[in-house]
N, C-alpha and C positions, 0 to 999 in steps of 0.2 A: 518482370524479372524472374530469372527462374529461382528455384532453393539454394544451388551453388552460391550465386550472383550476387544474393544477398547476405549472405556470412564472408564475402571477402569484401566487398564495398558498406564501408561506414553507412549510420544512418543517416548520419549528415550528410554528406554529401549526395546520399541516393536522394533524399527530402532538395537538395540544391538544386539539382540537375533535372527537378519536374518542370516541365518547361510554364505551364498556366502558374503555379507557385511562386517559380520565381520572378514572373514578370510580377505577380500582384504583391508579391513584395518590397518588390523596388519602386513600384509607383505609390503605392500608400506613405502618406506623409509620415514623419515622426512625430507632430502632435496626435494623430489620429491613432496611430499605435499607441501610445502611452495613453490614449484618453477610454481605449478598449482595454485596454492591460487594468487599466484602475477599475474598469465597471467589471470584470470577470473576479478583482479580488474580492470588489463589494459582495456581489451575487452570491458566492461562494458561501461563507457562514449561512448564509439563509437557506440555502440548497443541503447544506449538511444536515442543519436543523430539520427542515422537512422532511428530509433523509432519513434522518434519527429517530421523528415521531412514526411514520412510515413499517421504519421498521419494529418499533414499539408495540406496534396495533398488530403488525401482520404476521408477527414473529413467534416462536415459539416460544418463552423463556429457558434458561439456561439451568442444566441442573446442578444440583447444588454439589462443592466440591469434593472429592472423597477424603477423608482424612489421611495422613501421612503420621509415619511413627519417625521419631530420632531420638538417639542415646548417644551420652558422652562426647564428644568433637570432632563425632562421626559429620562430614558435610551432606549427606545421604539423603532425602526424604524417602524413606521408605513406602512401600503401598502395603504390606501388610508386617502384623506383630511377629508373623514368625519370621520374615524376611530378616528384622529388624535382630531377632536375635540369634538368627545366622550369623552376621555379619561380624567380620573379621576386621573390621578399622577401628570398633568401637572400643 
């Protein structure tokens, strides 16, 4: 499908109209769906987790946050002291 093709035709429908998808859709039972639907949501936390540790070990940590100035009922976080006492809401 070209680039046009695909912003005027839904993705459903383009995902319906694969011809191998939707035969093996219509032939797999509804227990077997629902019995693969349950084991992909088991799976899931466990894949997060390995995920999570994964990126734990391989990652760089995050630097620490910069501080923000606020004064008076200003909603502002500001990023620096003189910003803060610019400012015209406060």
């Amino acid at each position: 499908m070209g680039f046009f093709t695909r912003r005027l035709i839904p993705r459903k429908v383009r995902r319906l109209a694969h011809p191998v998808r939707a035969v093996k859709r219509a032939v797999t039972p509804k227990p077997v769906k629902k019995a693969l639907r349950a084991v992909s949501t088991v799976r899931s936390p466990i894949r997060a987790a390995g995920y999570a540790a994964e990126r734990a070990v391989f990652s760089k940590p995050k630097p620490a946050p910069k501080p923000t100035y606020r004064h008076g009922h200003c909603p502002t976080a500001h990023r620096s002291y003189d910003a803060m006492r610019k400012c015209r809401k406060g």
